[in-house]
C-alpha positions in Angstrom: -93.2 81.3 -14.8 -89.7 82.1 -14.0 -86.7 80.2 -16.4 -85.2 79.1 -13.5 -88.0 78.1 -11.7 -88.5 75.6 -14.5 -85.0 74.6 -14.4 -85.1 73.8 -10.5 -88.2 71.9 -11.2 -86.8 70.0 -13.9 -83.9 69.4 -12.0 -85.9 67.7 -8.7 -87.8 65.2 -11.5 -84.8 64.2 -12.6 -83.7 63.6 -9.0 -86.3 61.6 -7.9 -86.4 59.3 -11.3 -82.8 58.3 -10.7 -83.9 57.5 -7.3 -86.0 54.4 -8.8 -84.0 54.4 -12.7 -80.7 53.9 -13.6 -78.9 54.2 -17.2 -80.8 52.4 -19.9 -83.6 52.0 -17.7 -82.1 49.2 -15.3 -83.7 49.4 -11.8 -81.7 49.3 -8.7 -83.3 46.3 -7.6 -82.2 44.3 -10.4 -78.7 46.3 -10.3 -78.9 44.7 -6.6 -79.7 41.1 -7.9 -76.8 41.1 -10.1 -74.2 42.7 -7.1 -75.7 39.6 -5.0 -75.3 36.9 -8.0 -72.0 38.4 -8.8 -70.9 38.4 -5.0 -72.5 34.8 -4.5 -70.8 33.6 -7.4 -67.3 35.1 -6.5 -67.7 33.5 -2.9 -68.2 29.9 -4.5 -65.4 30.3 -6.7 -63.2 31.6 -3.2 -64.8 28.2 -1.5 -64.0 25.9 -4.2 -60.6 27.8 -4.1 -60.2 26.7 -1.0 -61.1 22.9 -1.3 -58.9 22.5 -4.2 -56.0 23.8 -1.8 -57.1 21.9 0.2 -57.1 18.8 -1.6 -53.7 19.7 -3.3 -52.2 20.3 0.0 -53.7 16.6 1.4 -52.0 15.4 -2.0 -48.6 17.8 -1.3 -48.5 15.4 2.3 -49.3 11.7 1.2 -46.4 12.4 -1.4 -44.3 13.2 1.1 -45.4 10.6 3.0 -44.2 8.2 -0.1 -41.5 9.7 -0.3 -40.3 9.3 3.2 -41.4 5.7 3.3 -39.7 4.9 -0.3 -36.4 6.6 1.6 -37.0 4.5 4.8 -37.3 1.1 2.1 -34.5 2.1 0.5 -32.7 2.3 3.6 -33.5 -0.8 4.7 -33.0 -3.0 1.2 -29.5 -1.3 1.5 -29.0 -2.5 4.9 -30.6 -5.9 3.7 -27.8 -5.8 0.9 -24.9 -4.9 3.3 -26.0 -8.2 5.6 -26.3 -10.1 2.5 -22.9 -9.6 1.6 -21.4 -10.0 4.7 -23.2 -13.3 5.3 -21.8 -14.2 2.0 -18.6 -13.3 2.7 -18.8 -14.9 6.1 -20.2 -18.5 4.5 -17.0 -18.2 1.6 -14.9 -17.7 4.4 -16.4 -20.4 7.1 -16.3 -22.7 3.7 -12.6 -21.7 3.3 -11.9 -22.4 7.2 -14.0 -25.9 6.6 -11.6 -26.4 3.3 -8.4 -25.7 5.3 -9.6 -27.5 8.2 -10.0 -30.8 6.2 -6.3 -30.6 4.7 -5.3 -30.4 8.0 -7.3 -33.3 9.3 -6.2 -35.7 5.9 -2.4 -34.3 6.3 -2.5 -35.0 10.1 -4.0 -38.7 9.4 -1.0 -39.1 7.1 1.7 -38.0 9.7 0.0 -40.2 12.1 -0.3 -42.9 10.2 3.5 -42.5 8.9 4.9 -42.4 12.2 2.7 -45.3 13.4 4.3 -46.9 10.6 7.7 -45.6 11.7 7.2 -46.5 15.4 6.2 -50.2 14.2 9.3 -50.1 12.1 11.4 -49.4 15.0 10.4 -52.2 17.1 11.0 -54.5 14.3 14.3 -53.6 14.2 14.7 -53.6 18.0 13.6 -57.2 17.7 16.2 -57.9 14.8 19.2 -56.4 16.8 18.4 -58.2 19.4 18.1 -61.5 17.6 21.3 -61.2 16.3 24.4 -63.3 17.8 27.3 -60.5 17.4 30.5 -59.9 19.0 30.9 -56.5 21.8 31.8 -54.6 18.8 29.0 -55.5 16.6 26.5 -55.0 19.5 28.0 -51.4 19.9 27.4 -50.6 16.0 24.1 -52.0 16.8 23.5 -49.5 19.5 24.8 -46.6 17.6 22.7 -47.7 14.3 20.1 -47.8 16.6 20.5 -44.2 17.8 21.1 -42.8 14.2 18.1 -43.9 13.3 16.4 -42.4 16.1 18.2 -39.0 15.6 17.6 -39.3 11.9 13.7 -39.2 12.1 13.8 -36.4 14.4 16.1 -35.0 11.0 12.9 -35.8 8.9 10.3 -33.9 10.6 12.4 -31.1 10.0 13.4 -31.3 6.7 9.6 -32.6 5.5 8.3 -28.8 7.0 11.3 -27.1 5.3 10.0 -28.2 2.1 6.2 -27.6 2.7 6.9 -24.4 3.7 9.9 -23.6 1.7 8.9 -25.6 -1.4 12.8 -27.0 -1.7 14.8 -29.6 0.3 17.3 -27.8 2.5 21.3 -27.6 1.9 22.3 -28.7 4.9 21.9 -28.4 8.6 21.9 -25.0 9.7 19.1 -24.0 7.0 16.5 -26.1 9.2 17.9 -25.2 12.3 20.0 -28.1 13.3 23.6 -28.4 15.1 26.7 -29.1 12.9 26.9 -32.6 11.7 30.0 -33.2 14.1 27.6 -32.4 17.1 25.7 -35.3 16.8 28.8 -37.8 16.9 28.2 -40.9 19.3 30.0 -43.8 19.5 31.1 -45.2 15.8 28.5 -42.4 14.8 31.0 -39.4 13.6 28.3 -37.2 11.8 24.8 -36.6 10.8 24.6 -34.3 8.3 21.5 -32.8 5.9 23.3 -32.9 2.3 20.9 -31.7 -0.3 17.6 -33.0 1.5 19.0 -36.5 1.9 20.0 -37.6 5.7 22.9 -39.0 5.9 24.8 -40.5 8.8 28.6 -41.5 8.8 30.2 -44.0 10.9 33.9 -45.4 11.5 35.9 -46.6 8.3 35.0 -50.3 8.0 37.8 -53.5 7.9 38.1 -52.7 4.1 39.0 -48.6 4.7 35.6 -47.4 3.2 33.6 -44.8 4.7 30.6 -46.4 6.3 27.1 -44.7 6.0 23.6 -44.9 5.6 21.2 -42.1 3.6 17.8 -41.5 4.0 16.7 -39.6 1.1 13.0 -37.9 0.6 10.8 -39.1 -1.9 10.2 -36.0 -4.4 8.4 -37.3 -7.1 5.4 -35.7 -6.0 2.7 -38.6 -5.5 3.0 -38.7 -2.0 0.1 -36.8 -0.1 -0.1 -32.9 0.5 2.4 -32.8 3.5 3.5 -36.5 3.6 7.1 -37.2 2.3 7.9 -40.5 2.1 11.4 -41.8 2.6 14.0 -44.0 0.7 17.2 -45.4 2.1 20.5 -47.0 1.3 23.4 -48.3 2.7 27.0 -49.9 2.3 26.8 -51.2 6.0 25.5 -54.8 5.5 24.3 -54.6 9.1 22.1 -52.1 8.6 20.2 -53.9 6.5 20.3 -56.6 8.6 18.5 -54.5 11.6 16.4 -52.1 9.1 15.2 -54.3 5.8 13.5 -51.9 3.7 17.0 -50.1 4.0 18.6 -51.3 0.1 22.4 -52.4 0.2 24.4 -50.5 -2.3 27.4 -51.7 -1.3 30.1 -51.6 -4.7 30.8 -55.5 -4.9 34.1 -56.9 -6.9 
């Protein structure tokens, strides 16, 4: 036989054993079994890939989801906290307007009350002038007392809001707003004048030469009522206290 007929022969078994062999002697069956495992095995890990994706991404949203609502909350407790303080500042200040109100209310009792008082002062006196037996001239000092006085509390209201407002009793006239004391003479009335917070009201020279007056003079001590002054007065005019007797005589005696 020819040497390379034995090599081509030699050469075609080989070629048909590797047909059914592999290396080592595996078959391409089993080679086949292990591709499909292999491949099996690689698409379950792909599929559970893909579920814990999916699962991670379902996660991903409801965190986002929290998030967004824990945002909204906040939101809203900060709203919640901006009403809260503004309904507290709203209550202090309806509590302050309550406060004020009721100082009002007590200090516009007091005024009432004091110029009831006033009012039932003045008709006493109107009922004392006209009880008592004078002479023209008398009567006319009765008349001018009478207006004085009437002047004079008109004075007061002014003088009482100076020193609320002012926290001082006012000089004289013009610092409240007033006419010059000569303005207002009438009569045996020559002036009314604002001297230092007192009211004071001059009249003619009497029979001795002194200079006739009565003073009304406000009540600083203090104890009287937030916006309630109270008032004092004197006189050298024994008629006056004749016609107003919680006016005191201080008239210098011999």
């Amino acid at each position: 036989m020819p040497r390379w007929l034995g090599i081509l022969l030699l050469v075609l078994v080989v070629t048909v054993a590797g047909q059914y062999t592999q290396w080592f002697g595996v078959t391409r069956p089993a080679l086949n079994k292990v591709r499909a495992e292999a491949n099996a095995r690689s698409e379950a890990t792909d599929t559970n890939v893909a579920a814990i994706s999916a699962k991670v991404g379902a996660v991903e949203q409801k965190q986002s989801a929290i998030e967004a609502t824990s945002r909204a909350q906040g939101q809203q407790i900060g709203a919640l906290g901006e009403r809260a303080t503004q309904t507290e500042q709203a209550v202090a200040e309806l509590k302050d307007v309550s406060q004020a109100t009721s100082g009002d209310l007590a200090r516009l009792k007091e005024r009432v009350d004091a110029n009831t008082q006033a009012i039932g002062e003045m008709k006493a006196q109107v009922a004392v002038a006209a009880s008592i037996a004078a002479t023209a001239d008398e009567q006319q000092l009765q008349r001018d007392l009478l207006n004085a006085m009437s002047v004079a509390s008109q004075f007061k209201a002014a003088v009482a809001e100076h020193m609320q407002t002012e926290g001082r009793m006012p000089s004289g006239n013009s610092q409240i707003g007033l006419s010059a004391p000569e303005r207002y003479a009438d009569g045996n009335l020559t002036r009314l004048a604002v001297e230092q917070g007192a009211i004071v009201a001059y009249f003619r020279a009497g029979s001795n030469g002194s200079t006739a007056q009565f003073r009304l003079v406000p009540d600083a001590t203090g104890s009287n009522p937030v916006g309630v002054v109270r008032w004092k007065c004197d006189t050298n005019m024994p008629l006056t206290t004749q016609m107003f007797p919680t006016c005191r005589d201080n008239t210098v005696r011999p």
